[in-house]
GUKOL-651471 format. One line per 2 residues: number of its first residue (from 1); their letters; for each residue x negated, y negated, z of C-alpha. Coordinates in nm, 3 decimals, always signed. Layout:
<atoms>
NUM	a	X:Y:Z ~ ...
</atoms>
This chain:
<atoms>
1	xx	+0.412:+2.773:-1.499 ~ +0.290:+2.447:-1.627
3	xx	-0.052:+2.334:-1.504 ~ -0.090:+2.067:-1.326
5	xx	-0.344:+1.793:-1.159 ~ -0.541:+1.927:-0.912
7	xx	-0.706:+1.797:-0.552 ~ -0.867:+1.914:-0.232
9	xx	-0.539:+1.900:-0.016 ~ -0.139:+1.863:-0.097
11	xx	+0.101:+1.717:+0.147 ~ +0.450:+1.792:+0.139
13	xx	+0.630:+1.544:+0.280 ~ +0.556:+1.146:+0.296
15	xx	+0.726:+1.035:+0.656 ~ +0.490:+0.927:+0.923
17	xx	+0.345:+1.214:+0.977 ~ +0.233:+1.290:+0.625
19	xx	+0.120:+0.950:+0.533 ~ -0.077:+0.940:+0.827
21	xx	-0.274:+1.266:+0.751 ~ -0.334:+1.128:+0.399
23	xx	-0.457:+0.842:+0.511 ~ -0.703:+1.022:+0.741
25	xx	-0.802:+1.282:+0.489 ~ -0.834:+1.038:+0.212
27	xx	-1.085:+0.810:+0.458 ~ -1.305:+1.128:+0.508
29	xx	-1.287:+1.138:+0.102 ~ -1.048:+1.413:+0.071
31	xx	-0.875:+1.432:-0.268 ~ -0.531:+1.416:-0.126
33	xx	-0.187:+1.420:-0.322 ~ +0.154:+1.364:-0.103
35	xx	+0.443:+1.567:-0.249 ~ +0.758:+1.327:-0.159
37	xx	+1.129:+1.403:-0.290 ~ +1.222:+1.070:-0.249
39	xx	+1.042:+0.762:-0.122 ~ +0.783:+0.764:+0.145
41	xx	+0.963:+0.765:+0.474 ~ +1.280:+0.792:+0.359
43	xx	+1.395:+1.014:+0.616 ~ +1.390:+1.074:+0.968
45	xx	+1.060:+0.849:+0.964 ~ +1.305:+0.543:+0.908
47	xx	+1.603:+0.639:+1.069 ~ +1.373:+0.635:+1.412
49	xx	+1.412:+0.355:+1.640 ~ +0.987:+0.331:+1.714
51	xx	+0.968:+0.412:+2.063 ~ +0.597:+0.513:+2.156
53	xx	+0.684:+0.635:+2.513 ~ +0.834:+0.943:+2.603
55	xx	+1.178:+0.922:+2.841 ~ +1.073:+1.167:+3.137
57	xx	+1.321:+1.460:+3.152 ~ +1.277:+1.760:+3.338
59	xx	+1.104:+1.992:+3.088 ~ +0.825:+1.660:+3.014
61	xx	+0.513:+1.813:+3.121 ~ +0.171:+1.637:+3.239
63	xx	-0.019:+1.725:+2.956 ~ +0.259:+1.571:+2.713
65	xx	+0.255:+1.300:+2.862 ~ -0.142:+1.231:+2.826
67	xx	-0.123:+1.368:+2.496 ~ +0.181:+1.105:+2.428
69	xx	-0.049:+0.851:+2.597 ~ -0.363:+0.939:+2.378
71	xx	-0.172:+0.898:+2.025 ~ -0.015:+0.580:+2.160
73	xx	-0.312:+0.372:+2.217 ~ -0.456:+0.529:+1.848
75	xx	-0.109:+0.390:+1.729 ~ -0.226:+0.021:+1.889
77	xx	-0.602:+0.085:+1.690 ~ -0.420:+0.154:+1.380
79	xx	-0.179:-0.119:+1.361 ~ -0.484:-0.380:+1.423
81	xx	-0.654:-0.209:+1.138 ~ -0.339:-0.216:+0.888
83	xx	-0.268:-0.605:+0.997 ~ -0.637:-0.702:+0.933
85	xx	-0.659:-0.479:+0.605 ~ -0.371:-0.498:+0.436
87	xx	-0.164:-0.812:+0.612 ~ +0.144:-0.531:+0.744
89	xx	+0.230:-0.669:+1.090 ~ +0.364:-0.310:+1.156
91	xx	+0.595:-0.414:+1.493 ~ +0.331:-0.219:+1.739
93	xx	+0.406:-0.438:+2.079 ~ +0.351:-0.283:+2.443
95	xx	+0.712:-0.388:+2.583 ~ +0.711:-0.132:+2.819
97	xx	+0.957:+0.104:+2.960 ~ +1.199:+0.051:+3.209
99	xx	+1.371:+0.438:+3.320 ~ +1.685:+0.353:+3.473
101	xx	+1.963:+0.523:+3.701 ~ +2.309:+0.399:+3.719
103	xx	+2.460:+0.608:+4.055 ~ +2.303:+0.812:+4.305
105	xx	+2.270:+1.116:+4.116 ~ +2.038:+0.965:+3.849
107	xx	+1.831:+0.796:+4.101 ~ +1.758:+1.157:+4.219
109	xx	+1.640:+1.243:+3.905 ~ +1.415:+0.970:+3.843
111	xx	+1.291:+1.067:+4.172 ~ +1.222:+1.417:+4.068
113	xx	+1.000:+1.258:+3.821 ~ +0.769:+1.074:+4.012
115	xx	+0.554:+1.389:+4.080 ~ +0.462:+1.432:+3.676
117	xx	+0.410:+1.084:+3.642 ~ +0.151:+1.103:+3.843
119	xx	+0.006:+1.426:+3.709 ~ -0.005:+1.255:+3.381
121	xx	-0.219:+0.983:+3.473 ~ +0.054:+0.731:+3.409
123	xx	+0.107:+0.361:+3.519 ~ +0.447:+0.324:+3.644
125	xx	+0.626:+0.123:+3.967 ~ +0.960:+0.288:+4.134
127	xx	+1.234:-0.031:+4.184 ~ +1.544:-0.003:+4.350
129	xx	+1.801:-0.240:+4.177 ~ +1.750:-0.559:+4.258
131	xx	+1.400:-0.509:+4.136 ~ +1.470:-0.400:+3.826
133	xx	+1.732:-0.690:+3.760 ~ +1.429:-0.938:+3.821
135	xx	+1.230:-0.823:+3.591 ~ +1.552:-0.745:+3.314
137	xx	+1.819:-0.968:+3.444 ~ +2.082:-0.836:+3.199
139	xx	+2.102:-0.524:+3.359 ~ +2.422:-0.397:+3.467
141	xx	+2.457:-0.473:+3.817 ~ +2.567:-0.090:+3.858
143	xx	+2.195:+0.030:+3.844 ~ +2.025:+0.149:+4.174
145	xx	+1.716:+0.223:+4.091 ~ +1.426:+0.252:+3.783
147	xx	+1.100:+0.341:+3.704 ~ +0.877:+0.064:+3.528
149	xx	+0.637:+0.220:+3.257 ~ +0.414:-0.091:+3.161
151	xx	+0.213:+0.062:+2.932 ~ +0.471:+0.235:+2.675
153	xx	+0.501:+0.072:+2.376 ~ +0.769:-0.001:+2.059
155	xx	+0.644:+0.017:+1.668 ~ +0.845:-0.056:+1.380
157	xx	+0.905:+0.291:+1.190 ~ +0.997:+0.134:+0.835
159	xx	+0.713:-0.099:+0.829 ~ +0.479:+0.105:+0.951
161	xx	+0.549:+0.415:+0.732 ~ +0.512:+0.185:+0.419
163	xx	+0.177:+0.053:+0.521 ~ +0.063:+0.407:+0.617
165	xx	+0.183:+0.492:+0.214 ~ -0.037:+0.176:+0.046
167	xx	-0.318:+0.226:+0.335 ~ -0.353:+0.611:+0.205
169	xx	-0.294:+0.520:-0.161 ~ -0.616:+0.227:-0.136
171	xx	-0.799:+0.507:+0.040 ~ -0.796:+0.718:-0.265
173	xx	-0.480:+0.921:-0.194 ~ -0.174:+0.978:-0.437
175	xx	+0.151:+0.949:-0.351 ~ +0.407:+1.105:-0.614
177	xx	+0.790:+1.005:-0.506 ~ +1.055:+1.229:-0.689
179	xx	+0.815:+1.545:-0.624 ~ +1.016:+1.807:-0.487
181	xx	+0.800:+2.118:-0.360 ~ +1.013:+2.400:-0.430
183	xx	+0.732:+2.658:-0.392 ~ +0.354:+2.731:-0.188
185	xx	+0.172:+2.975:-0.407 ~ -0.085:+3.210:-0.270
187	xx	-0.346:+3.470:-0.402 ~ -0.523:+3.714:-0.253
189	xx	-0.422:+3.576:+0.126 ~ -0.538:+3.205:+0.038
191	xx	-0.397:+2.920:-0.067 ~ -0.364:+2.796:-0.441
193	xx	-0.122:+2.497:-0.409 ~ +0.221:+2.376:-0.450
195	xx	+0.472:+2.455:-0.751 ~ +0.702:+2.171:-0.803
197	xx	+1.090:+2.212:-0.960 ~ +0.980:+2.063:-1.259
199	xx	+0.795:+2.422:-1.361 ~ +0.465:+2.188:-1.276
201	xx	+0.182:+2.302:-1.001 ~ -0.027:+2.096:-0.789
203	xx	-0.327:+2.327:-0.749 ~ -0.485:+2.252:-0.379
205	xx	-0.718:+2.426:-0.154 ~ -0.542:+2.315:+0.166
207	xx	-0.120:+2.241:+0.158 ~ -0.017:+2.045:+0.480
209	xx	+0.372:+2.073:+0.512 ~ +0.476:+1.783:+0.720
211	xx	+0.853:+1.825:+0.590 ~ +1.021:+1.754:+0.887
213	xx	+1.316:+1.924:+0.904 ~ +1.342:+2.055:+0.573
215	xx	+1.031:+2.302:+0.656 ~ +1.178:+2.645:+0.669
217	xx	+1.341:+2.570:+0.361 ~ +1.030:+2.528:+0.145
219	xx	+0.966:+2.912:-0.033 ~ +0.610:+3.024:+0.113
221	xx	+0.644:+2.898:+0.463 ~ +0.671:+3.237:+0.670
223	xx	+0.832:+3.091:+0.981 ~ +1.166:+3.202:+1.045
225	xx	+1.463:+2.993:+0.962 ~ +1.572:+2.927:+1.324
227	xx	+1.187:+2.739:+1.361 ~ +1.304:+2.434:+1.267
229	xx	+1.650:+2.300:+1.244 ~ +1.783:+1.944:+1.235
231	xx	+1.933:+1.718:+1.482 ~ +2.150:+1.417:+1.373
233	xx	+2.060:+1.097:+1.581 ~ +2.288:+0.803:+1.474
235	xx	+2.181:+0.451:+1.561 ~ +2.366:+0.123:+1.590
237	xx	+2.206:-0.208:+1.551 ~ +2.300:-0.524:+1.660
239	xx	+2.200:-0.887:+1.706 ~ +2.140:-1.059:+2.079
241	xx	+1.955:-1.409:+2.029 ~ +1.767:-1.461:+2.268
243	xx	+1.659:-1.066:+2.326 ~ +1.895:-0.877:+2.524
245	xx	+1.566:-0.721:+2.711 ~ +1.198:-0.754:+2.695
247	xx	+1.153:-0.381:+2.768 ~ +1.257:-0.057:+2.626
249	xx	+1.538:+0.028:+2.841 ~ +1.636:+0.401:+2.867
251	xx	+1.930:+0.539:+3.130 ~ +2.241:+0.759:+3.098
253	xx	+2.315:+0.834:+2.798 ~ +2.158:+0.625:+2.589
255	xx	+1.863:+0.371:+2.509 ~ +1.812:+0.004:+2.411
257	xx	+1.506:-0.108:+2.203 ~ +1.533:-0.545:+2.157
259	xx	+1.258:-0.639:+1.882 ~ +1.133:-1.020:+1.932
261	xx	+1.352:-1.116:+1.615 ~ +1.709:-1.081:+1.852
263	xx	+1.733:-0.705:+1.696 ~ +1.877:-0.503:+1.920
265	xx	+1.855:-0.086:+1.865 ~ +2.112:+0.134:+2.017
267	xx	+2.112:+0.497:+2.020 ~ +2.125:+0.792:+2.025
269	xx	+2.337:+1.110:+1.989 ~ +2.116:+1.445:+1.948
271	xx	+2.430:+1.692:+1.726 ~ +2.393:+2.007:+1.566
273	xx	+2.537:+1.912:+1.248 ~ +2.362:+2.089:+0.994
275	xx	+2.212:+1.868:+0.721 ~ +2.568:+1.596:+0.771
277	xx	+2.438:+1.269:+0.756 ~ +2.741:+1.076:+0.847
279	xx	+2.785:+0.842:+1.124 ~ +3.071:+0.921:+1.290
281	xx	+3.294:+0.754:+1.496 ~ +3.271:+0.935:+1.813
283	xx	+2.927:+0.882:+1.784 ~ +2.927:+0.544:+1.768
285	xx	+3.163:+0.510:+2.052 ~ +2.972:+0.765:+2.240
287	xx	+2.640:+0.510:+2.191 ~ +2.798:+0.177:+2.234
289	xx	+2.953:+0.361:+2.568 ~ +2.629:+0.438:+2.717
291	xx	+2.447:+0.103:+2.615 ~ +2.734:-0.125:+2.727
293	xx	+2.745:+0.046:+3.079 ~ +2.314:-0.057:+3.112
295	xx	+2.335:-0.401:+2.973 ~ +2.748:-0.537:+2.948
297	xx	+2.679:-0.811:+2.771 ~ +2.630:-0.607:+2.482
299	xx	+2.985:-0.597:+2.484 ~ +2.974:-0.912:+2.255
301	xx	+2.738:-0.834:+2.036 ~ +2.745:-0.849:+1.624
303	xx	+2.667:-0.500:+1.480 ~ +2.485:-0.534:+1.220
305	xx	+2.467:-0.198:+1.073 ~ +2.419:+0.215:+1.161
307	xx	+2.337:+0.496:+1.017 ~ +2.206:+0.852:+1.120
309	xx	+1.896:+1.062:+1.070 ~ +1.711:+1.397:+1.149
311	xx	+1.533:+1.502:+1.417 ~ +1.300:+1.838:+1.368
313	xx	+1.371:+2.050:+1.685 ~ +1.215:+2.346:+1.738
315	xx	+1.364:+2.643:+1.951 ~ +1.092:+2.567:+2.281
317	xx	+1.100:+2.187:+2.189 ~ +0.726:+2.157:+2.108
319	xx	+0.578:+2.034:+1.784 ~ +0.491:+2.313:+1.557
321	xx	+0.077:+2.208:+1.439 ~ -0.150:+2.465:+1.282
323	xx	-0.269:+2.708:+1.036 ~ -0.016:+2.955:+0.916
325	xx	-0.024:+3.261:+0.643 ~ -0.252:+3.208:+0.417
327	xx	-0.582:+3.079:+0.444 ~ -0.534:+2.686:+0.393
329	xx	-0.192:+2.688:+0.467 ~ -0.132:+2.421:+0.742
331	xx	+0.192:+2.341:+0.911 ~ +0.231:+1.970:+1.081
333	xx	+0.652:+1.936:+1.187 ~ +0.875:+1.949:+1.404
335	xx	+0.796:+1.676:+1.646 ~ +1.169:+1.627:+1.711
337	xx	+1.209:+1.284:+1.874 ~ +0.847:+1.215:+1.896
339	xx	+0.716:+1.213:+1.553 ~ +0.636:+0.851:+1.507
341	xx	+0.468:+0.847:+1.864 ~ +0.230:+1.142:+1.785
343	xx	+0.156:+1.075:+1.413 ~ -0.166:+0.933:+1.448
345	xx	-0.301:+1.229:+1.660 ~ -0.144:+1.490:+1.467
347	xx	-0.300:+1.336:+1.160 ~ -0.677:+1.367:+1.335
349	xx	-0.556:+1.739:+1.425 ~ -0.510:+1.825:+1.079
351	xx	-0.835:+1.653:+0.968 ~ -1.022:+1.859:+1.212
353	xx	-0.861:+2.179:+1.060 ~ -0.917:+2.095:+0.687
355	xx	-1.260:+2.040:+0.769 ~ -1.323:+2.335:+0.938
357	xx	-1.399:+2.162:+1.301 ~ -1.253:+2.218:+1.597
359	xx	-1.004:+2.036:+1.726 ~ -0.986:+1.771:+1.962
361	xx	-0.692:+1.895:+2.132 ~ -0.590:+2.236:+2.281
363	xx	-0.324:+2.371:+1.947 ~ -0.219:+2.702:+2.132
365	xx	+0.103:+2.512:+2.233 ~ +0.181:+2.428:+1.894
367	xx	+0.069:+2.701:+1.739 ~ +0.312:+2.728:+1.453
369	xx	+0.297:+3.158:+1.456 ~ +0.493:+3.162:+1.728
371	xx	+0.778:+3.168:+1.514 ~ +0.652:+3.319:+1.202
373	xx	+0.855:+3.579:+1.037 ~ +0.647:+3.876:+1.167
375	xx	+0.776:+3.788:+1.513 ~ +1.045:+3.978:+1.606
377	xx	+1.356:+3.805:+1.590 ~ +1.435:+3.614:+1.890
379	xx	+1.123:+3.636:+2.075 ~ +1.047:+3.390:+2.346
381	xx	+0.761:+3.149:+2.319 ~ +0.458:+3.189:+2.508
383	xx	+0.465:+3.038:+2.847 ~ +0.132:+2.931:+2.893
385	xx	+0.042:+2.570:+2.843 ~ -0.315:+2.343:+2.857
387	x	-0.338:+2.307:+3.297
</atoms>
């Protein structure tokens, strides 16, 4: 194999998530390389829509919620820093949330959720409809009832994942686009780095894989291949001048995100389709659908364009963060639909475990050996989670 350059720590993958821990590992003076097939964020980072809240269903737990909470308002820190530093206005604006139900049914559920709202230390106002039309007049008059979330917030993914790139790159980090990964070499149970398809190896005492949902398929990582898996989300944006809403609107089906400019962010389907990128057109009829029925004058609306992207899910839905095999062989994916909201914590996590400290949240849940090889097939995850 053809030697290579060498650093402290090699990141494969540059989406949110892995330009975020270069960044923080290149501020604490880490030599850090990111290992990127294509172009930083190219993938699920910038097919995401930005939401920084987390739409309460019934497996949402109190603890999520704060921890949700917790990388949010780091998300608000950072995006001062990267306007004032590098001039990126990355989109991060605290809209809010508005959870809404269309029939009687759904206002049960949103109901149900008051009681972990609460747990979670979260801000939030129960409406009935009326209310809620005040405050978002183009709301279909069919909705009875919502939940307001004041504090949730919207980001731009595609701006933000490029400043993340030239804010880690001015730190000190390197970002190589058109490195593919193909294998993480080991000796003696510890980490030696990353051996690229070109027959070239990045030698590295820590390797980070924040490869979304391309994980399992990197030779090395000992999780089994059910870990990880992708989940198509297409989008559809339009145009509404002025803004079709002020908040994030989320109810039924589907979601609306309205950015200042009169862009207008519909979505989403969640489809086992393998690794199919293409935007289909049940999809978008099963989108436009949902977001017509919570605002109708969307009816009218110019698309502008769509497309679809990949969500990392994991089998119990939780984030997979944490040492694995080897010694130096860290694992930071499958966030699923909240990778852009909990990139900025995840990024202080894995800081915390290159440098040997301990971290500043509890990682059992995430513990990414829950679904390493050795397990036998099919095993459940643990049940216990941070009280």
């Amino acid at each position: 194999m053809e030697s290579g350059q060498s650093a402290d720590a090699a990141v494969i993958g540059g989406g949110v998530v892995g330009c975020a821990i270069a960044l923080e590992l290149a501020r604490a003076g880490v030599r850090t390389v990111v290992l990127e097939r294509s172009a930083p964020g190219a993938e699920a980072s910038s097919a995401a829509v930005g939401i920084l809240g987390q739409p309460v269903d019934a497996t949402t737990t109190a603890w999520q919620l704060e921890l949700g909470a917790r990388s949010r308002e780091m998300h608000g820190a950072l995006a001062g820093e990267l306007r004032d530093t590098l001039g990126i206005d990355v989109g991060f604006r605290r809209s809010g949330m508005l959870l809404v139900a269309l029939d009687t049914a759904q206002r049960n559920v949103l109901a149900s959720r008051v009681r972990v709202l609460e747990q979670g230390r979260c801000r939030f106002e129960m409406l009935d409809g009326a209310a809620a039309r005040e405050l978002e007049p183009s709301l279909a008059p069919d909705v009875v009832a919502a939940i307001d979330l004041p504090d949730e917030a919207q980001i731009d993914p595609p701006l933000l994942v490029r400043a993340l790139a030239l804010a880690a790159e001015r730190a000190g980090a390197q970002i190589r686009s058109g490195a593919c990964a193909q294998r993480i070499v080991s000796q003696d149970n510890r980490i030696q780095g990353v051996a690229l398809d070109d027959g070239s190896m990045v030698n590295a005492g820590h390797v980070i894989v924040a490869a979304g949902s391309w994980t399992t398929l990197i030779d090395g990582v000992t999780l089994r291949t059910d870990a990880i898996r992708p989940v198509r989300g297409q989008v559809i944006a339009c145009e509404t001048r002025p803004p079709v809403f002020r908040r994030i609107v989320v109810g039924g089906a589907g979601y609306v995100v309205a950015r200042p400019d009169g862009r207008t962010l519909c979505g989403s389907t969640e489809e086992d389709a393998g690794f199919m990128r293409d935007v289909t057109l049940g999809g978008i009829a099963s989108i436009a659908s949902a977001c017509v029925r919570l605002a109708p004058g969307l009816a009218s609306a110019p698309v502008r364009t769509h497309w679809a992207g990949f969500r990392p899910a994991t089998p119990d839905g939780l984030p997979l963060v944490g040492p694995l095999g080897p010694e130096g062989l860290i694992v930071a994916s499958g966030h699923f639909r909240n990778g852009i909201l909990l990139a900025p914590i995840t990024a202080r996590v894995v800081a915390d475990l290159v440098h040997g400290r301990a971290a500043s949240i509890d990682l059992a849940p995430f513990d990414p050996r829950r679904f390493d090889i050795a397990s036998a097939a099919g095993d459940a995850a643990p049940d216990e989670r941070p009280s």
